[in-house]
N, C-alpha and C positions, 0 to 999 in steps of 0.2 A: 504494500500500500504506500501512501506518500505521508509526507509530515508535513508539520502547519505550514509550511509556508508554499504548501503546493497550490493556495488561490493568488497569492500572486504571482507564483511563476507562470499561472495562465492566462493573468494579465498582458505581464512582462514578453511573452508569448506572442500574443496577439502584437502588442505593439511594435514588436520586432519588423515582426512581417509589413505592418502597415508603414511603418520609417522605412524601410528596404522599397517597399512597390512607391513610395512619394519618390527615392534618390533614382530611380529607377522608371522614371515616370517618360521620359523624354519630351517628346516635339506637343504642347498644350496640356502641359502639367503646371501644378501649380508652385510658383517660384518660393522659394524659399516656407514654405511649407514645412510642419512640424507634427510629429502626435503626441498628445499632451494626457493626462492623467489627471487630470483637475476634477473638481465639483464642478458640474453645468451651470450653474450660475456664476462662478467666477467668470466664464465667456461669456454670458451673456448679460454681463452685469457693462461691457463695453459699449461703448453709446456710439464707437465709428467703426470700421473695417479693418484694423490695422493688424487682427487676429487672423492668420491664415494656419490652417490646420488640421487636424482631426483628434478628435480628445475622445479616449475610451475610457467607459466609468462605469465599474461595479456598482448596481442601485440593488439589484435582490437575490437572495442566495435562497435557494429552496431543495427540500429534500428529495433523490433521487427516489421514485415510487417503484422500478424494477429493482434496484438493489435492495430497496429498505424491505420488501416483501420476499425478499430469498436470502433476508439478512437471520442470524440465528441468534438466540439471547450470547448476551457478554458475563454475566452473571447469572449465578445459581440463586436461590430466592432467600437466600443468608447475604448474599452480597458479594462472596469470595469470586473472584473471576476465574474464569473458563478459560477465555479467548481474549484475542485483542479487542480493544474497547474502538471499532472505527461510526464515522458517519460518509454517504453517498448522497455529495450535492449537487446541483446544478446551477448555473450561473448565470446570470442575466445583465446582458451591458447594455448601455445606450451609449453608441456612435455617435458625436455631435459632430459638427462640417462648419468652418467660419471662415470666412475671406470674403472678396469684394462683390455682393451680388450683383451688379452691373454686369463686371466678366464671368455669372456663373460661374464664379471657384465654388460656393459650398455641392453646387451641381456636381461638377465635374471630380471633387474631390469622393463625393458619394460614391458616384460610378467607379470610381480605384478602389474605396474600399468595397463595394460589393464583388469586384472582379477579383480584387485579390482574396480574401474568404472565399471565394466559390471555388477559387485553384485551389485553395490548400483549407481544405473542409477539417480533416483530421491534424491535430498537432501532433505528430512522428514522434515518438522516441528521440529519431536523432533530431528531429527539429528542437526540440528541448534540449538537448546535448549541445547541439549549435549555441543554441542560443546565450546559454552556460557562459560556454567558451566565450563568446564574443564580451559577454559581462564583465567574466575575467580578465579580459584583454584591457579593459578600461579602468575598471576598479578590482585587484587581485584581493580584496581584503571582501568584496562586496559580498550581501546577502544569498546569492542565488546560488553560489558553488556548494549552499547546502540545503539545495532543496534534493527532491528527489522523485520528482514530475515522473519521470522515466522510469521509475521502477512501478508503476504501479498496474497490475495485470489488467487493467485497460484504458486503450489512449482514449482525448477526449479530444469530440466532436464537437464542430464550430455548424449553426444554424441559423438562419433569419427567422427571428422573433415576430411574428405577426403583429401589431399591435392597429387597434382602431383609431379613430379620430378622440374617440371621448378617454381612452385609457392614456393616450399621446399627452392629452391636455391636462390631465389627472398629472402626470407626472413631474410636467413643469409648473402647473400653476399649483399644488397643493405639497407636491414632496421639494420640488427646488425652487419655488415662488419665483421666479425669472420669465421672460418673455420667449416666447419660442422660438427655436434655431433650427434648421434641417437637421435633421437625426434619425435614428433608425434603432432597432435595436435585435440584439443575437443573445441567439444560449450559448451556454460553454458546456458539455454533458459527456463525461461523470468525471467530478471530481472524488477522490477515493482517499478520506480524512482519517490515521492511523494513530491513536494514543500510544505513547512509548511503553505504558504498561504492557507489561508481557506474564500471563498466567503463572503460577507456580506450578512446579515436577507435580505429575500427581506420584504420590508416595507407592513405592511396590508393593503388589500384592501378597508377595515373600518376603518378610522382612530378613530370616534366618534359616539357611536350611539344617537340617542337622539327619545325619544318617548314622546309624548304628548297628551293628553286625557281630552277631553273636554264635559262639557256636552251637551247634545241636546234639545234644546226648541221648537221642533215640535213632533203635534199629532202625538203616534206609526199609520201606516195605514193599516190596515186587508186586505190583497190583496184577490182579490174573483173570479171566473170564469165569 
């Protein structure tokens, strides 16, 4: 399984790839372009253009319903653990898009991120290993070289999040009180959440064995028909 820091390695994840398809964008890309990590309202709390970007933001984490349903108790009903104590979440980000809407950047930036998620739907193993590395390469002390994204017996899939008109508006004007910006939003599915607690030995069912062998002082008997 992974350890806590495997929701923002699937952050860190994502952003990768979307900094790579902006530097990577060529002939009507948007210039100097960035992905950011912010709270939605810090963007849209700018009153001009001068924000060019794409900002990906964890808003709700919810529990995986195929895992949690073929998940097995962690404890016995004293409390003493079994198993590993894990949880299977799923992730929900909203995409925001900011630059000059005259030149459709927030447009055009859209369409990069939905083409690039659509190429790379599943985070790889080594896409996570990549990613690693490259962290390393920047900051060798940083946080990620101890995540552990990669080890955990299944990758997780990237998805566009349906959302309507009325849940959209729910989300900026009641959970980020901000004015609206183009955005979209994706699942992240399964994150695989492993407490470092580890069961105790169960005890042997032989504690001692002991054998003993004695001799016999009765005549052998020839059994006969």
């Amino acid at each position: 399984m992974s350890n806590h820091l495997a929701v923002a390695m699937v952050t860190a994840v994502i952003s990768r790839l979307l900094s790579e398809s902006l530097a990577a964008a060529g002939p009507g890309g948007v210039e100097n372009a960035t992905v950011t990590t912010l709270r939605p309202q810090t963007l849209a709390a700018a009153a001009d253009d001068t924000t060019h970007g794409i900002n990906v933001y964890l808003y709700r984490v919810v529990p995986n319903a195929s895992w949690a349903a073929s998940a097995l108790p962690a404890r016995r009903a004293d409390g003493t653990l079994v198993d590993h104590p894990r949880q299977a979440v799923d992730l929900h980000y909203l995409l925001t898009f900011s630059g000059d809407d005259s030149a459709l950047e927030p447009q055009r930036l859209l369409g990069l991120a939905v083409t690039t998620l659509a190429a790379h739907p599943v985070l790889s193993r080594e896409l996570v290993r990549y990613v690693v590395r490259q962290a390393a390469q920047t900051d060798p002390a940083g946080w990620q070289q101890y995540a552990d994204l990669d080890q955990q017996p299944d990758v997780v899939r990237t998805s566009l999040l349906p959302l309507d008109v009325e849940e959209m508006s729910k989300l900026w004007s009641m959970l980020f009180h901000s004015p609206y910006r183009l955005s979209l939003a994706y699942q992240a599915t399964v994150v695989l959440l492993d407490a470092p607690e580890s069961p105790a030995a169960p005890a042997p069912a032989v504690v001692t064995r002991v054998v003993t062998v004695q001799p016999s002082t009765a005549a052998p008997a020839i059994g006969g028909s």
